[in-house]
C-alpha positions as CSV (number, residue, x, y, z in Angstrom):
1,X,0.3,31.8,5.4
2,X,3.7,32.6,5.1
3,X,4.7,31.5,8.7
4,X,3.0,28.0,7.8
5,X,4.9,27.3,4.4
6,X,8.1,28.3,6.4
7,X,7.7,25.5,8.9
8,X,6.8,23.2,5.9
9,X,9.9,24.0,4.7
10,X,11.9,23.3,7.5
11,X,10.5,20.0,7.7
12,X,11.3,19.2,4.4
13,X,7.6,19.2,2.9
14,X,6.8,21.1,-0.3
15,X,3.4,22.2,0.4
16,X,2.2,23.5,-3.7
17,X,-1.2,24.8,-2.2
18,X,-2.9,24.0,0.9
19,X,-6.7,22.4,0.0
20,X,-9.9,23.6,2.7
21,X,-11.1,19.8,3.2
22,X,-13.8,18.6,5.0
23,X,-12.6,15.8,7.9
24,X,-10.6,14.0,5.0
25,X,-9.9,10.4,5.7
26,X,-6.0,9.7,4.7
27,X,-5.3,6.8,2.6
28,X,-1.6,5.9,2.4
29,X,0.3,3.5,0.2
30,X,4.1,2.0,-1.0
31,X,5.2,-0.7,-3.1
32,X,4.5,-4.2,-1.1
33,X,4.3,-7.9,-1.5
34,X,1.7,-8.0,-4.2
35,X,1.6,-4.8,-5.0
36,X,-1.4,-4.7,-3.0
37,X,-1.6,-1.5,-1.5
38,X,-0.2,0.9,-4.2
39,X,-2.2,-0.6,-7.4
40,X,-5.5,-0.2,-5.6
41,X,-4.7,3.2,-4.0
42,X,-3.4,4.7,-7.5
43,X,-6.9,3.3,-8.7
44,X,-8.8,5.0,-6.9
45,X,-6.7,8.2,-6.9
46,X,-7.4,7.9,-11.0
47,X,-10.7,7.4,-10.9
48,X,-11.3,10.1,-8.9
49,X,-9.1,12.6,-10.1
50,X,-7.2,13.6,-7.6
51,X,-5.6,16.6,-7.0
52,X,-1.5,17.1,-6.2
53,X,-0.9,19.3,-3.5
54,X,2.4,18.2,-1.9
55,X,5.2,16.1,-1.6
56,X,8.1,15.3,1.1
57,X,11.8,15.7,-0.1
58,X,13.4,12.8,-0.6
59,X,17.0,13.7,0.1
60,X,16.9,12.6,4.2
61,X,15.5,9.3,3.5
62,X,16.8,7.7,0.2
63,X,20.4,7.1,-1.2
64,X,20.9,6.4,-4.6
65,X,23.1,3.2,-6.2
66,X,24.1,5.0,-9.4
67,X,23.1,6.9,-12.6
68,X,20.8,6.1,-15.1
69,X,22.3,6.0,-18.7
70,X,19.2,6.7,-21.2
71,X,20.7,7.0,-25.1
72,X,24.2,7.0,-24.1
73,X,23.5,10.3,-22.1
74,X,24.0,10.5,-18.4
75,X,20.8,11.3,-16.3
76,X,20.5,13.6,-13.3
77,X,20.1,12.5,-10.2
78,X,16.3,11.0,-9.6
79,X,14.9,10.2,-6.1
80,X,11.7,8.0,-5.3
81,X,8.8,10.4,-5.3
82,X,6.3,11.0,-2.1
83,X,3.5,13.1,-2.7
84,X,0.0,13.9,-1.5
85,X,-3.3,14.6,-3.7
86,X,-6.4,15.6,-2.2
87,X,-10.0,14.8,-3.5
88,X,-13.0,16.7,-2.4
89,X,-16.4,15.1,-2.0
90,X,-18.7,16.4,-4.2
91,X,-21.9,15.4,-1.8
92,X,-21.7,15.7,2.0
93,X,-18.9,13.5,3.2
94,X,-15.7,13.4,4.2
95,X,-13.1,13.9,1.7
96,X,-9.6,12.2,0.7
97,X,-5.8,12.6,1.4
98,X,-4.1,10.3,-0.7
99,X,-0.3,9.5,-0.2
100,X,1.3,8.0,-2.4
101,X,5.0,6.9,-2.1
102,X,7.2,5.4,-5.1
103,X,9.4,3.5,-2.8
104,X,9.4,2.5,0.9
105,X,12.0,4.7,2.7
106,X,14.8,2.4,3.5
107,X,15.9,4.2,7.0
108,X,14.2,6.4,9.2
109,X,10.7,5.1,8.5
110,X,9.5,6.4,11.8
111,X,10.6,10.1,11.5
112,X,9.1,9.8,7.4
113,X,5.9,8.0,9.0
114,X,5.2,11.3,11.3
115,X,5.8,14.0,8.8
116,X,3.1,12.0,6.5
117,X,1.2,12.7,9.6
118,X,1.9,16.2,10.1
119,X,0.8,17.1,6.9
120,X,-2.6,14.9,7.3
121,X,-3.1,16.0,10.8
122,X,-3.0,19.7,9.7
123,X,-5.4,19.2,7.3
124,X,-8.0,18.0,10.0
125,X,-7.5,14.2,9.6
126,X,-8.6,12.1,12.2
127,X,-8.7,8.6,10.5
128,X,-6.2,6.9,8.4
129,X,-6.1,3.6,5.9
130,X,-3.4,2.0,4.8
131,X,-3.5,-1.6,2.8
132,X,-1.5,-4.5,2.4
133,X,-0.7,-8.4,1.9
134,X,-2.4,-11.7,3.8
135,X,0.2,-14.5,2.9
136,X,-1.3,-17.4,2.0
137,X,-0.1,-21.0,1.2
138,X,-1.7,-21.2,-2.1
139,X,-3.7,-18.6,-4.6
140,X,-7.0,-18.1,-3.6
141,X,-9.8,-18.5,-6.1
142,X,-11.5,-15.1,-4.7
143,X,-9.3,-13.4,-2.4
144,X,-10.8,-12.3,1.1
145,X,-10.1,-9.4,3.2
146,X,-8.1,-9.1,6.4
147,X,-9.0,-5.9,8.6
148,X,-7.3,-4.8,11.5
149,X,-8.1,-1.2,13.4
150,X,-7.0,1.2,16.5
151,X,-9.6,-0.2,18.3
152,X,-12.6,-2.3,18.7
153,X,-15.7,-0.5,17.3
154,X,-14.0,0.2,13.8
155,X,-13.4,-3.9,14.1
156,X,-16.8,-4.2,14.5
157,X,-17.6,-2.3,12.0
158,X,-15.4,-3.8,9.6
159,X,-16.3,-7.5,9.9
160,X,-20.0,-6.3,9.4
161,X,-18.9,-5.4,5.6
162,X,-16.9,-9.0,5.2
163,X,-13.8,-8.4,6.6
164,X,-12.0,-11.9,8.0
165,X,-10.3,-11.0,11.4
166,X,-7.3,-13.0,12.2
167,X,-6.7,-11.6,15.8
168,X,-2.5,-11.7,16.0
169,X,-0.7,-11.0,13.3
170,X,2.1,-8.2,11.9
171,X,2.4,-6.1,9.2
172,X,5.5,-4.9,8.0
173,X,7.2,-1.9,6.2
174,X,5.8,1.1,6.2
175,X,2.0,0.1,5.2
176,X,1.7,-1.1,8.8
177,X,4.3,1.3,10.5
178,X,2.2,4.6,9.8
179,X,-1.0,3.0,11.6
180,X,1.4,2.7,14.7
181,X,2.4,6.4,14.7
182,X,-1.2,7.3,13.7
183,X,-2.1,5.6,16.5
184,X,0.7,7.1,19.2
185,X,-0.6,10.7,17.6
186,X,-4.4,10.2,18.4
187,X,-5.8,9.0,15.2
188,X,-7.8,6.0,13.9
189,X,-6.0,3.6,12.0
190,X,-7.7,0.9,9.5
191,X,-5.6,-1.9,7.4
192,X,-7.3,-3.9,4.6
193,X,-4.9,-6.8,3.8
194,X,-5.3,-8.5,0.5
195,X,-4.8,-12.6,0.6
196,X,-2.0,-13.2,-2.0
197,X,0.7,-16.2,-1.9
198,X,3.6,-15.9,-0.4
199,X,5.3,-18.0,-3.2
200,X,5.4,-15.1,-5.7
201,X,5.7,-12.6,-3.4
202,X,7.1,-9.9,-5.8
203,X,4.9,-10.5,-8.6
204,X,1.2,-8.1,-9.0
205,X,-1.6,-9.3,-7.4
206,X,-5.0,-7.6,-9.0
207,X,-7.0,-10.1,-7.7
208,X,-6.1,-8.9,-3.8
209,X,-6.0,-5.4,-4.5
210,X,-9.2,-5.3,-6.5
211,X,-10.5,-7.1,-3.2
212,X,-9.1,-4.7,-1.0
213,X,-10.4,-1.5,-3.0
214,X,-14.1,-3.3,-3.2
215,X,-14.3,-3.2,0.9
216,X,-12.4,0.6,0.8
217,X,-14.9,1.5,-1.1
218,X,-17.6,0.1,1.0
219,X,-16.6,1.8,4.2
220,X,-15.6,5.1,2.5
221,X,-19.0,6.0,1.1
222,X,-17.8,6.2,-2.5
223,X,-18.9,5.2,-5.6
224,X,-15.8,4.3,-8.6
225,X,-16.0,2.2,-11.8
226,X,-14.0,-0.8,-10.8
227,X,-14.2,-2.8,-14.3
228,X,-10.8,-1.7,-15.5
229,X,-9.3,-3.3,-12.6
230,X,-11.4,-6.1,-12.5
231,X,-10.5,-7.2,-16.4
232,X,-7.4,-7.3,-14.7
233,X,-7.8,-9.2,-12.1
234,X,-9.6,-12.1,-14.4
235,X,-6.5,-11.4,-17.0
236,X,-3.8,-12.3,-13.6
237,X,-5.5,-15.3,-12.5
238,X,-4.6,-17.4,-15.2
239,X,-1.1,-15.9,-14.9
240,X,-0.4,-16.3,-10.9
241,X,-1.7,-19.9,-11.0
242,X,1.3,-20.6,-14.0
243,X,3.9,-18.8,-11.9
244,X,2.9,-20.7,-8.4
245,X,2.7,-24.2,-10.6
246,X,6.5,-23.0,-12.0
247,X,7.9,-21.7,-8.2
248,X,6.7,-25.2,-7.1
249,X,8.4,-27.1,-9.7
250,X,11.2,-25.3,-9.7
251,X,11.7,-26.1,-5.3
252,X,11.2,-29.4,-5.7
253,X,13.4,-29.8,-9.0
254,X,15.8,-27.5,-6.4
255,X,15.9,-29.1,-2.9
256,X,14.6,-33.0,-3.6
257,X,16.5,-36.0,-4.1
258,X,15.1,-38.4,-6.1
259,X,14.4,-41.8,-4.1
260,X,17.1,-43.5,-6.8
261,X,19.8,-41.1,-6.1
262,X,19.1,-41.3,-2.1
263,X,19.5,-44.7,-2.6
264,X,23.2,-44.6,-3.9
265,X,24.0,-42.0,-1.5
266,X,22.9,-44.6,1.1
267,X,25.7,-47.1,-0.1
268,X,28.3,-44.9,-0.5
């Protein structure tokens, strides 16, 4: 035991206690376009009380732009937190890993990617999820769910439960990078992609994420109570379809000439 949390250490993990799980399934999630991935992973992790067990030290991966003045006092240094939580099934199952990272590592994503997967790997994980953002045109009036996998049975498998496959497509930052190193280190990968617009692309999307945790749900076996988020998913639609309206206005008000001015620029 000690040997183990030596080589933890070295690898700049901070291993708190190391759960006995039963084949867990990892779910990862950051911060993305929507919001997607990290409001319906923290849901879950919520409603099923998760556990904290580890976390991966910031201090290789993140720089910090300043200090943060609360009350006229000068703060100590605060990195983005990483950190895993485990949740044991209390039936037969397979049980849960849950990453959850504050912020998307801005530089070496692939060497923060594997030791996510070191610690997940250890535990006897063999499948991973990860979630993120379809871009759409416009806001869908009930957002559907992209799937991708590591191969074509879980495809199969999830287009059975509703999934809309879209063949060739790329998902960026590190919600889509960890599936590729999953992948190169022998695991199954799954991402459930949310349809949100691309016009608000920084602003929450319940609507996609309560979509997305419906069908993770679904193929995970496991039962939640969903109506908190789904109040807030009704509460956003309203909401998004005022912000899209204003984005519009606001490009057109931006980068059109009206016909009467094109006309005197056309004498001039």
């Amino acid at each position: 035991m000690t040997t183990r949390k030596k080589n933890w250490a070295k690898l700049g993990i901070h291993i708190f206690s190391e759960p006995e799980l039963n084949q867990p399934v990892l779910l990862a999630a950051w911060p993305g376009v929507g919001n997607i991935a990290l409001r319906a992973v923290s849901y879950l992790k919520e409603k099923l009380g998760a556990e904290l067990f580890g976390e991966i030290d910031p201090r290789p991966f993140f720089e910090l732009p300043g200090v943060l003045i609360e009350n006229n006092i000068i703060q100590t240094p605060r990195f983005p937190e990483s950190k895993f939580y485990f949740w044991r099934r209390p039936q037969p199952g397979r049980d849960l890993i849950i990453f959850i990272g504050e912020t998307q590592p801005p530089h070496s994503t692939y060497e923060f990617g594997n030791r996510v997967i070191d610690v997940a790997q250890y535990l006897g994980c063999d499948q991973i999820y990860t979630m993120a953002a379809a871009l759409l045109a416009q806001l869908p009036e009930n957002p559907r769910v992209w799937a991708t996998a590591s191969d074509a049975e879980l495809v199969a498998e999830l287009k059975a439960k509703g999934a809309v496959l879209q063949w060739d497509f790329f998902v960026a930052g590190m919600n889509g990078l960890l599936l590729s190193i999953a992948r190169e280190r022998g695991m199954q990968g799954i991402c459930l992609l949310g349809e949100t617009p691309k016009l608000i692309p920084q602003v929450d999307n319940p609507m996609a994420s309560l979509a997305v945790l419906k069908l993770l749900l679904q193929s995970l076996n496991i039962e939640i109570d969903t109506k908190d988020m789904e109040v807030l998913a009704e509460q956003a639609r309203g909401e998004l379809s005022r912000l899209i309206m204003e984005t519009q206005k606001k490009f057109i008000d931006d980068y059109t000439i009206p016909l009467w001015e094109r006309d005197e620029e056309g004498k001039s």
